[in-house]
C-alpha positions as CSV (number, residue, x, y, z in Angstrom):
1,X,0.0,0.0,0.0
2,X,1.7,3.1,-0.9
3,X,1.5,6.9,0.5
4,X,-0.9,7.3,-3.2
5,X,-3.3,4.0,-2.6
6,X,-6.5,6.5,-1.5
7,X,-8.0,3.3,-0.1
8,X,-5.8,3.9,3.1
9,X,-3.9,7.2,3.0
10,X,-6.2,9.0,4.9
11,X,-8.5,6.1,6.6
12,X,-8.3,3.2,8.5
13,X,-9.1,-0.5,7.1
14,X,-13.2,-1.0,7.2
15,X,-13.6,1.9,9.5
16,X,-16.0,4.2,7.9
17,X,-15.1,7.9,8.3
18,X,-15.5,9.8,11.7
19,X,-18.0,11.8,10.2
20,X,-22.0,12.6,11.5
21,X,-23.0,10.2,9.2
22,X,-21.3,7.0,11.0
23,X,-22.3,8.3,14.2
24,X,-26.1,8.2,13.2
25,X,-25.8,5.6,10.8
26,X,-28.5,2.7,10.7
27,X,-27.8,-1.0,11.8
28,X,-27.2,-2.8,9.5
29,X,-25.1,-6.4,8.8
30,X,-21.6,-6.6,8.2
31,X,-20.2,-8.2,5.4
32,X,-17.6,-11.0,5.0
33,X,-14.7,-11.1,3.4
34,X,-14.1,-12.8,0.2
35,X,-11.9,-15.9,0.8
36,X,-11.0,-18.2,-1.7
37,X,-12.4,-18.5,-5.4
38,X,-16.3,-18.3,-6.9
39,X,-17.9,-17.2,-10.2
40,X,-20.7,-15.4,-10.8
41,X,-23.4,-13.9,-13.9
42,X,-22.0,-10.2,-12.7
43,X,-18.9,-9.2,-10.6
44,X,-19.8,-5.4,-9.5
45,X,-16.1,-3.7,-8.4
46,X,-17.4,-1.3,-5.6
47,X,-19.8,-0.8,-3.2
48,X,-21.4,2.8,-3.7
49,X,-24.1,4.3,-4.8
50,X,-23.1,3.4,-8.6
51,X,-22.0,-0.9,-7.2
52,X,-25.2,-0.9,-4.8
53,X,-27.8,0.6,-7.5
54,X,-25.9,-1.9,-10.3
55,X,-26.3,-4.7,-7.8
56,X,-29.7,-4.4,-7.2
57,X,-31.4,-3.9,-10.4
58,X,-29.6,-6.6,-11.6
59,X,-30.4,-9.4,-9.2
60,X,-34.0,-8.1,-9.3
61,X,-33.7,-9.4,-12.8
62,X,-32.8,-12.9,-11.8
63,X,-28.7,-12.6,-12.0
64,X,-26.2,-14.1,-9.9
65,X,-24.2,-11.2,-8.4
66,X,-21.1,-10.3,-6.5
67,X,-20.2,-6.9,-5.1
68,X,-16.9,-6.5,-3.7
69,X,-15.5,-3.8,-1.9
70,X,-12.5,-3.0,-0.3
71,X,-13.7,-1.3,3.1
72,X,-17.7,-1.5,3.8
73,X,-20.4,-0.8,1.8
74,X,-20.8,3.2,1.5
75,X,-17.9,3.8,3.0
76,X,-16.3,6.0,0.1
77,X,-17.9,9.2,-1.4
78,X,-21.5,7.1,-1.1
79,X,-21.5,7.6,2.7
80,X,-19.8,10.6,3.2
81,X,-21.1,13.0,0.7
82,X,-23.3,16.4,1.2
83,X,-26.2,14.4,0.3
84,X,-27.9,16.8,-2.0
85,X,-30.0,15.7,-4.6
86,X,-29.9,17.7,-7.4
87,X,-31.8,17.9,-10.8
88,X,-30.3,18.0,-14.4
89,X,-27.1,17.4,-15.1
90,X,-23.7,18.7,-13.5
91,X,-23.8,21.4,-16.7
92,X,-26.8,23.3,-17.4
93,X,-29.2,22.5,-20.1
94,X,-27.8,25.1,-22.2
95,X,-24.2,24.2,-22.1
96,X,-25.0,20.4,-23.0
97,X,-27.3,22.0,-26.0
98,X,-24.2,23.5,-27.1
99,X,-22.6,20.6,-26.3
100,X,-23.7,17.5,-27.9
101,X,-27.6,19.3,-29.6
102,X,-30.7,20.0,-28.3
103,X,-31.6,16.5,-28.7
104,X,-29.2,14.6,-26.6
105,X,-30.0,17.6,-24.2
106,X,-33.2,16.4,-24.2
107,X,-32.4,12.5,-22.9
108,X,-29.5,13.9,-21.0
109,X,-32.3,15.8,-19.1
110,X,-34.9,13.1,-18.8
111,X,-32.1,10.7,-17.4
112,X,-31.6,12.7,-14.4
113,X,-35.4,13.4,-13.8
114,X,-35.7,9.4,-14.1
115,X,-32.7,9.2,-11.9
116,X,-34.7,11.2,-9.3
117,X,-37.4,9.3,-9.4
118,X,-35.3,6.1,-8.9
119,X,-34.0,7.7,-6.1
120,X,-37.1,7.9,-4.6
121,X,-38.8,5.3,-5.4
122,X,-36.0,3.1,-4.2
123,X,-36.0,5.0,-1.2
124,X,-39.8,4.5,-0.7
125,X,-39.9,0.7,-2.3
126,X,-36.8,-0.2,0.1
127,X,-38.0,1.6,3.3
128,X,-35.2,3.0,3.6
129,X,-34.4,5.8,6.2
130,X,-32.4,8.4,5.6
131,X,-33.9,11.5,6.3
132,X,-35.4,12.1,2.6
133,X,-36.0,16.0,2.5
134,X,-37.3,18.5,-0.3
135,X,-36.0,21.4,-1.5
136,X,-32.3,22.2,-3.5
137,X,-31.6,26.2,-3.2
138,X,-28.7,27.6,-5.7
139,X,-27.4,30.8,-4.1
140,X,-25.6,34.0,-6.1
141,X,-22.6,35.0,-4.4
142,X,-22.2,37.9,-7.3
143,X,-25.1,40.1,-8.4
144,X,-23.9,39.9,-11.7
145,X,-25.1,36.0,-12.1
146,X,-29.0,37.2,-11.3
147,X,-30.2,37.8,-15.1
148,X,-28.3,34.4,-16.3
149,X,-29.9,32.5,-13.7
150,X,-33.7,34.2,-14.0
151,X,-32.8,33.2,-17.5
152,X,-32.2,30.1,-17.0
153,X,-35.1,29.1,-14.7
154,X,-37.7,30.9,-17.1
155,X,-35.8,28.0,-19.9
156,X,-36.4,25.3,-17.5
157,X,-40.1,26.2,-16.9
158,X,-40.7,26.9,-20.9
159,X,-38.6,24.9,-23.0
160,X,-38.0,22.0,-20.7
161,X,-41.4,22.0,-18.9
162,X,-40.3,22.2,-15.6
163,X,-42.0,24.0,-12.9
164,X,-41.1,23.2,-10.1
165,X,-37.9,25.7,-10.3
166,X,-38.0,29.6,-9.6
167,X,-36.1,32.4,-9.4
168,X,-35.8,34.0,-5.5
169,X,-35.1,37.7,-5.5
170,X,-32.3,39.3,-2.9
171,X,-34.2,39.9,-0.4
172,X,-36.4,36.8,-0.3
173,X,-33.3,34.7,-0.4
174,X,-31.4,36.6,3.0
175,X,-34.5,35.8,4.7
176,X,-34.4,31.9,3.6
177,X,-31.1,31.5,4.0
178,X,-30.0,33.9,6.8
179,X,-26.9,35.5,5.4
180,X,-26.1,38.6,3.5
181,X,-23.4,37.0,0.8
182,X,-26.4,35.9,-1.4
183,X,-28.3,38.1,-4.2
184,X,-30.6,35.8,-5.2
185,X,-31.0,32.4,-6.3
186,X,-32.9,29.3,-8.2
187,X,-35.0,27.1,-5.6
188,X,-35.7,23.5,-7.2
189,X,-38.6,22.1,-4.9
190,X,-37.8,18.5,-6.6
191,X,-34.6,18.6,-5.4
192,X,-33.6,17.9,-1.6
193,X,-31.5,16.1,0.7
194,X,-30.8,12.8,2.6
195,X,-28.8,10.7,4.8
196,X,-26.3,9.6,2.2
197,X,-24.5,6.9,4.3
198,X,-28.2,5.7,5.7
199,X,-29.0,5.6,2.3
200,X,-25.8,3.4,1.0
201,X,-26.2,1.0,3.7
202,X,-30.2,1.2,3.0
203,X,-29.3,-0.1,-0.8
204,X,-26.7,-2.6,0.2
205,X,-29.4,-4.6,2.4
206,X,-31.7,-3.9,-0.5
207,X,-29.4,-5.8,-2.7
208,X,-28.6,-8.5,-0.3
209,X,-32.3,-9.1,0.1
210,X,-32.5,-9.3,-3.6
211,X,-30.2,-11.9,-4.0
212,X,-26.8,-10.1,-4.4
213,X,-23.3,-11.7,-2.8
214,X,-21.5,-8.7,-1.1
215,X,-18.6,-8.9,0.1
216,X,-16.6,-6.2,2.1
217,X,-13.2,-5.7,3.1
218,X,-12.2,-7.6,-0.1
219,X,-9.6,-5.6,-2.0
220,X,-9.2,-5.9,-5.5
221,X,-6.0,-6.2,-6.9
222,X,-6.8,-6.4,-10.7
223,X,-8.9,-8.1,-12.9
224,X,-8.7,-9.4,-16.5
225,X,-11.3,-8.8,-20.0
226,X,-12.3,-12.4,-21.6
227,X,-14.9,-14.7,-21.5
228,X,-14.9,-15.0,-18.5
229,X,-13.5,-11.9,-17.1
230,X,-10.9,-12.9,-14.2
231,X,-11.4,-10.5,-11.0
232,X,-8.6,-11.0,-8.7
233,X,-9.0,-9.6,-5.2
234,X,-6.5,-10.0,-2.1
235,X,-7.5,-13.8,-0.5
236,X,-9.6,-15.3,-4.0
237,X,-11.0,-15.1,-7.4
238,X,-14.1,-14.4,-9.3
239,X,-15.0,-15.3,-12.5
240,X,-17.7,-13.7,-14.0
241,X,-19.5,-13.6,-17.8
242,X,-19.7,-9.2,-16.7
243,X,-17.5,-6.8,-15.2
244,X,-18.9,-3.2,-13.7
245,X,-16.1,-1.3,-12.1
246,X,-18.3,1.3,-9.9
247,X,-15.0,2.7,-7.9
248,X,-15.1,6.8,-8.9
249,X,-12.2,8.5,-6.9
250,X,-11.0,5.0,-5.4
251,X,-10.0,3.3,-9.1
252,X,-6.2,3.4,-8.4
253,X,-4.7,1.8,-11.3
254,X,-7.6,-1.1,-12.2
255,X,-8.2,0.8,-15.5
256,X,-5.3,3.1,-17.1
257,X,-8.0,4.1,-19.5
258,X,-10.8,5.6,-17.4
259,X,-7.9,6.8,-15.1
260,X,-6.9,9.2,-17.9
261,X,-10.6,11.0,-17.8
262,X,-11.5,10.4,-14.5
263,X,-9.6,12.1,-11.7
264,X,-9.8,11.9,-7.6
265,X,-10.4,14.9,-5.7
266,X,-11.0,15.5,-1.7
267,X,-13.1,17.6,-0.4
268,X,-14.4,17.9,3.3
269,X,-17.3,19.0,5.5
270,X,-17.7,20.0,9.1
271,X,-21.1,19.3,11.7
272,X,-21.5,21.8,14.4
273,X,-23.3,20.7,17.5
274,X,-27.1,20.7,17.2
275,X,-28.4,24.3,16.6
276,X,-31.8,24.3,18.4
277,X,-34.9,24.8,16.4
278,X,-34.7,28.9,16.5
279,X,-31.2,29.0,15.4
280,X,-31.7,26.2,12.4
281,X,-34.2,28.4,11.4
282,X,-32.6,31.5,11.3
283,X,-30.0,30.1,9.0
284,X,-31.7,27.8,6.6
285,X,-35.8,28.9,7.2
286,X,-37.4,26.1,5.0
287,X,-34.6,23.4,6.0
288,X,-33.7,23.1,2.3
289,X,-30.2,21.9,0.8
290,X,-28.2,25.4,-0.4
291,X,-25.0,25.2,-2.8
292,X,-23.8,28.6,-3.9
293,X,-22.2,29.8,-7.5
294,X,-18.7,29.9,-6.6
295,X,-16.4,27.6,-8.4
296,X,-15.1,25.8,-5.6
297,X,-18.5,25.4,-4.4
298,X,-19.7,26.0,-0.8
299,X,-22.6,23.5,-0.2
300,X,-24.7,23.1,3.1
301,X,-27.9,21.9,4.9
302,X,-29.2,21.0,8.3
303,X,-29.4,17.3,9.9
304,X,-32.2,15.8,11.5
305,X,-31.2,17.0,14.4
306,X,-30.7,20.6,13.7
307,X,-26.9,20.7,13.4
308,X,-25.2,22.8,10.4
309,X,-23.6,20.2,7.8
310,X,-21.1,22.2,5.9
311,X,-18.7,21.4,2.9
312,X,-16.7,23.0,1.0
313,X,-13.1,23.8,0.3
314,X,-10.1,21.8,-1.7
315,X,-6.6,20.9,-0.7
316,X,-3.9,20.2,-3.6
317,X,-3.0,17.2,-1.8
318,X,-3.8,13.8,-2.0
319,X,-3.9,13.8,1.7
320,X,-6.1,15.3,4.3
321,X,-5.7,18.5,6.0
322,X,-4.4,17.8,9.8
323,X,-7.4,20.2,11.0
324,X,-10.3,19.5,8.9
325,X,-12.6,21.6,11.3
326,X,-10.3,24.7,11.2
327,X,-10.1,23.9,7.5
328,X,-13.7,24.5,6.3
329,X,-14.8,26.7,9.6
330,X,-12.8,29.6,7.8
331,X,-15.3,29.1,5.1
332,X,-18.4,28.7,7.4
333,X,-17.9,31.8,9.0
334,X,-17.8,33.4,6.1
335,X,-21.0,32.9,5.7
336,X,-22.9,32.2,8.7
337,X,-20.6,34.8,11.2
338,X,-23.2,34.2,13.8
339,X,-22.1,30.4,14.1
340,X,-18.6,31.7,15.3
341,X,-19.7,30.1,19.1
342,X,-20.8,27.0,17.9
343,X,-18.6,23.9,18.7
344,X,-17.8,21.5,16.0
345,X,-18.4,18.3,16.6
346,X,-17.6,16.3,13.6
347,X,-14.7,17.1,10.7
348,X,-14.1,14.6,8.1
349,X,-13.1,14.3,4.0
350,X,-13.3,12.1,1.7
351,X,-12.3,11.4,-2.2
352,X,-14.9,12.0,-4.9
353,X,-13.7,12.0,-9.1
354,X,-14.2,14.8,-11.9
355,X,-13.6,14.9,-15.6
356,X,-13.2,17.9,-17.6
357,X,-16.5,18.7,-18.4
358,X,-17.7,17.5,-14.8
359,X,-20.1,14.7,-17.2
360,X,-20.1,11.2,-15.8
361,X,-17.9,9.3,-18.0
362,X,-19.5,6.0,-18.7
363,X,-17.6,3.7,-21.0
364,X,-17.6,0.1,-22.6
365,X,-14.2,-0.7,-22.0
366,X,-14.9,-4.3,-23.4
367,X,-17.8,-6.3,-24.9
368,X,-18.6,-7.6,-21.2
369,X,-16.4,-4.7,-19.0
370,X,-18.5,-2.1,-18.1
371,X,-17.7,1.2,-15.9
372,X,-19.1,4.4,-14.6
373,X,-17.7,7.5,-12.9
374,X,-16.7,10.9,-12.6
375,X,-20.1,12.4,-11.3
376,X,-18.3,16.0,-10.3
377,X,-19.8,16.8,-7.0
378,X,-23.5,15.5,-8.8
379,X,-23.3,11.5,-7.4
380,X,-26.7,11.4,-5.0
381,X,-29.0,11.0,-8.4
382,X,-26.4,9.9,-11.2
383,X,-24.6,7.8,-9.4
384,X,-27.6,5.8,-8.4
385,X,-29.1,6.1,-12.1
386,X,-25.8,5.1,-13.5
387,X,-26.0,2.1,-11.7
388,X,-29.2,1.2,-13.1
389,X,-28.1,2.3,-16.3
390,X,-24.7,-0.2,-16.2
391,X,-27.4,-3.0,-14.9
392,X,-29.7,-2.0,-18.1
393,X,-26.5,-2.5,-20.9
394,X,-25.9,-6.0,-18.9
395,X,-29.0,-7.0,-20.1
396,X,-28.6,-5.4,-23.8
397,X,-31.1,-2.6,-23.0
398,X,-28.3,-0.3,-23.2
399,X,-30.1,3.2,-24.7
400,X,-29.6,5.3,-21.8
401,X,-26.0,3.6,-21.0
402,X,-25.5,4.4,-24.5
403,X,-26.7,8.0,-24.8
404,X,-24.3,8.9,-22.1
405,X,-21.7,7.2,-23.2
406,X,-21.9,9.0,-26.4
407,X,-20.9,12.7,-24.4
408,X,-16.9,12.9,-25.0
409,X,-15.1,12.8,-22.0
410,X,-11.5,14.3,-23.1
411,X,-8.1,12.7,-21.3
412,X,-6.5,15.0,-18.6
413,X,-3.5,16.8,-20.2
414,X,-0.8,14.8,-19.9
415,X,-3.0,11.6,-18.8
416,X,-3.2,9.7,-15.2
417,X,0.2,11.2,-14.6
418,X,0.2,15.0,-15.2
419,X,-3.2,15.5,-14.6
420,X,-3.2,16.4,-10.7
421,X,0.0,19.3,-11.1
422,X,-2.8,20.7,-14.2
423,X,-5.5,20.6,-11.6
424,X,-3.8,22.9,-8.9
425,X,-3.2,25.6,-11.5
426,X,-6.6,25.2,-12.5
427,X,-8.2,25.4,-9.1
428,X,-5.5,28.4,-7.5
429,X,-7.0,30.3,-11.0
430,X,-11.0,29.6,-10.2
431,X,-9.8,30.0,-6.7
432,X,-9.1,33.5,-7.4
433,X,-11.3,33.9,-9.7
434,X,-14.1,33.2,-6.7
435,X,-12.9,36.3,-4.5
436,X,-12.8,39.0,-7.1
């Protein structure tokens, strides 16, 4: 394990991060390890959102499945995530227009509303609780970006048919989010929030229910394309007709290929003690999700029980700051100053993947390898849709697999290699570029 394996340079074996999340997390069954050899219809690399939703959907179909992970199920971006669910796509409607056509807009579009609905609809179907919320709020930290977003929510609610978006003037938007860095804002009522570890661990017992063989702390080392594909993990085999690789920011070097597009990030988020009903109130008054229009994005909500959960902020290092609290607080009290008594209570980070155009990159990387990634800060609905989109191509039904597919992710300059020294230029820039 070396000092760049993300699978332990800034955790400990199985141990889920010391986040809110793990210390309100649900019950639910641990996992063995995988020892010694098996085979399988379906060997699903990863046990996220993307692994979980894969796993599911396809033994609901009647296939034999294995999900292996090398920590616990939900114990990587899936569980430790800002849990906002978001609609569209990481790029607006008119960007992908430009894009790849107003056509492939169009499904681009009705794949995220039908990965919101899945979302739900699992979450309902499954029982699953995880403190499922409504309500996504985009905040302006310029004035400038007012008339581009009115614009944009009048496309939404004309061209796109989607009403349940609108645009909330200055005023309107202090009151609802208590601060006076905002001037305005787009408030998605579709959207909201959850639980995102309660919800991991809510689709892993799905899947396990359905049929599906998980197995965690079952690391794997590398796995071969043929027929059948050889996956080769730390104490066994598994052979398997299908290979998904569901590992985002965790891939290491399984695939040089989709290591080329797809590229690890950290980023972190804070939980201050629980706020009261007054306070939590003040802040956020209609306890909705709120991300704001800066680059390096400040994104935040309330718990269950009231306490601020706020994320934000990027290292350019691999590894985690020694003081995550002190890390983000800076950026907290920036924009709540009245939480400056408030005791922190929880700090933790965790590695999520981008590409250059912040699309998913899904990709057929053989007849019967199959991998999805790269969700840009945008997992909560893709990731779960991609999964049902990688269990869909399994069983030849591959048109929205395909249609995304079909959006060029470009390689990092300079590949796998060069592309983290390209990213901290890029980032110092937009970092700048968020203060003037």
């Amino acid at each position: 394990m070396t000092a760049l394996n993300l699978l332990y340079s800034n955790d400990r074996p199985g141990q889920h991060a010391p986040s809110y999340y793990a210390a309100s997390v649900q019950p639910l069954q641990e996992f063995y390890s995988l020892d010694g050899d098996t085979a399988c219809d379906v060997c699903v690399i990863g046990a996220g959102f993307t692994g979980l939703s894969a796993a599911l959907h396809l033994a609901e179909s009647g296939l034999d499945v294995v999900v292996v992970d090398a920590h616990r199920a939900g114990w990587g971006a899936s569980g430790r995530n800002g849990g906002q669910i978001g609609s569209g796509q990481r790029l607006g409607q008119g960007e992908l227009e430009r894009m790849a056509g107003k056509n492939a807009a169009r499904q681009l579009w009705q794949i995220s509303q039908d990965g919101k609905d899945l979302l739900k609809s699992l979450i309902k179907r499954h029982k699953i609780d995880c403190d499922l919320k409504p309500g996504n709020f985009h905040v302006l930290h310029r004035e400038r970006f007012a008339a581009e977003t009115k614009a944009y929510v009048d496309k939404l609610n004309t061209e796109y048919d989607y009403g349940h978006v609108r645009f909330v003037e200055r005023d309107e938007c202090r009151e609802m989010v208590g601060s006076e860095d905002y001037h305005g804002g787009a408030l998605d009522m579709d959207g909201g929030h959850l639980h995102p570890l309660n919800y991991a661990r809510g689709l892993a017992g799905a899947a396990a229910k359905a049929g599906a063989r998980l197995y965690e702390m079952t690391e794997v080392r590398s796995y071969a394309a043929g027929s059948p594909c050889q996956v080769v993990t730390a104490k066994g085999k598994v052979q398997a007709d299908f290979v998904i690789l569901a590992c985002n920011g965790y891939l290491g070097e399984l695939s040089s290929e989709v290591a080329a597009r797809v590229m690890p990030i950290n980023n972190y988020i804070i939980a201050t003690e629980p706020l009261g009903d007054d306070m939590a109130r003040q802040l956020i008054r209609d306890d909705v999700a709120v991300s704001d229009s800066r680059f390096v994005v400040n994104y935040y909500r309330l718990s269950a029980d009231k306490r601020m959960l706020f994320g934000g902020r990027e290292n350019y290092s691999y590894s985690f700051p020694r003081d995550i609290n002190g890390f983000v607080a800076k950026a907290m009290l920036e924009i709540y100053p009245q939480l400056k008594d408030a005791r922190i209570e929880y700090g933790w980070g965790g590695t999520l993947a981008i590409t250059m155009n912040r699309m998913p990159h899904l990709a057929r990387l053989a007849p019967n390898v199959l991998s999805a990634s790269g969700y840009s800060g945008h997992g909560v609905v893709m990731a779960t849709m991609g999964g049902k989109l990688l269990a869909d191509a399994v069983s030849s039904t591959s048109a929205g697999f395909d249609v995304m597919e079909s959006i060029p992710t470009r390689r990092f300059p300079g590949g796998a290699m060069l592309r983290w020294p390209a990213l901290v230029l890029a980032m110092t820039w937009y970092s700048l570029r968020d203060r003037l």
